[in-house]
N, C-alpha and C positions, 0 to 999 in steps of 0.2 A: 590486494585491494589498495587502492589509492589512499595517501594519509590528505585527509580534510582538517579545514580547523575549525572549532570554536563548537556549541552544541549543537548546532545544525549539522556542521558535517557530521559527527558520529551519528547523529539520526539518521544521515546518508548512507552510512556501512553497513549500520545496522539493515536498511532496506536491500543495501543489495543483497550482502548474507543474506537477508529471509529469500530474497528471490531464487538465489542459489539453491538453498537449502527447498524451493518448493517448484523446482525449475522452470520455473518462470523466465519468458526472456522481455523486451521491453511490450514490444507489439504484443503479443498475444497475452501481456497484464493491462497493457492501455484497453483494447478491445473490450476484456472481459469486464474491466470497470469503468466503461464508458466514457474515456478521457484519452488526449493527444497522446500521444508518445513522447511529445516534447515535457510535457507536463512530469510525466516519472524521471524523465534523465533530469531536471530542475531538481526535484526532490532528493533525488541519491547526489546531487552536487550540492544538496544543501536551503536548497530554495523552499519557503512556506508553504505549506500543505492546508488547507479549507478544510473543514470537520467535518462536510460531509466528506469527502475525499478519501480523507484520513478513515474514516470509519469503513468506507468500502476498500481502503488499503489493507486495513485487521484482518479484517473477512478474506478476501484476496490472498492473505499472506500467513492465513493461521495463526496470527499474533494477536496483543492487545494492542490497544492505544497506549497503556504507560510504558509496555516495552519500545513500539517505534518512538517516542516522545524522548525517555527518559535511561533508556536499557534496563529498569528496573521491572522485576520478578521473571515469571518463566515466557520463554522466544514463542513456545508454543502452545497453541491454544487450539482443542479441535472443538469445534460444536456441534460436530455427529451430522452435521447436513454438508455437502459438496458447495464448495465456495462458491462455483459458479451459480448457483442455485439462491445461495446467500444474495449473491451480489446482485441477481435480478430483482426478487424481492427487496431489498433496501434501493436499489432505485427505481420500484414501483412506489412504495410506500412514499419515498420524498416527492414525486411525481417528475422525476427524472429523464431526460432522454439521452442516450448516447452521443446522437449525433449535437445537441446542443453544447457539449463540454468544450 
């Protein structure tokens, strides 16, 4: 993995490790969280991440928010329901469309 700098980038690594670890590749994470492709390659380079985003990143990624924020407690997190299932529900509930992102 590439060395980034400053708290953004380790936020970066941390994302890709999770992607790694849940093999995920760009597209078929963008898709699933109804967001560009360019949007996640920003994020693993370091670039600010919107709270809704980030929340369907968790879901996505089996993590919390304070581990992609902060690397702080456990990388994994399962909530017993299929992410992708997750991730529909949380962008029904915010009234979300994919193809708006």
């Amino acid at each position: 993995m590439a060395e980034r700098g400053g708290v953004n980038g380790a936020r970066g690594e941390r994302i890709e490790a999770l992607m790694v670890r849940q093999g995920w590749q760009v597209n078929a994470l963008a898709r699933a969280m109804g967001v560009h492709r360019n949007l996640i390659s920003g994020w693993k380079a370091g670039k600010p991440i919107s709270s809704d985003a980030l929340e369907r990143l968790t879901v996505a990624l089996e993590t919390t928010r304070l581990y992609i924020e902060t690397g702080e407690g456990d990388a994994h997190y399962n909530r017993g329901v299929p992410p992708a299932l997750l991730l529909k529900q949380l962008a029904d509930s915010l009234g979300l469309d994919p193809a708006d992102e």
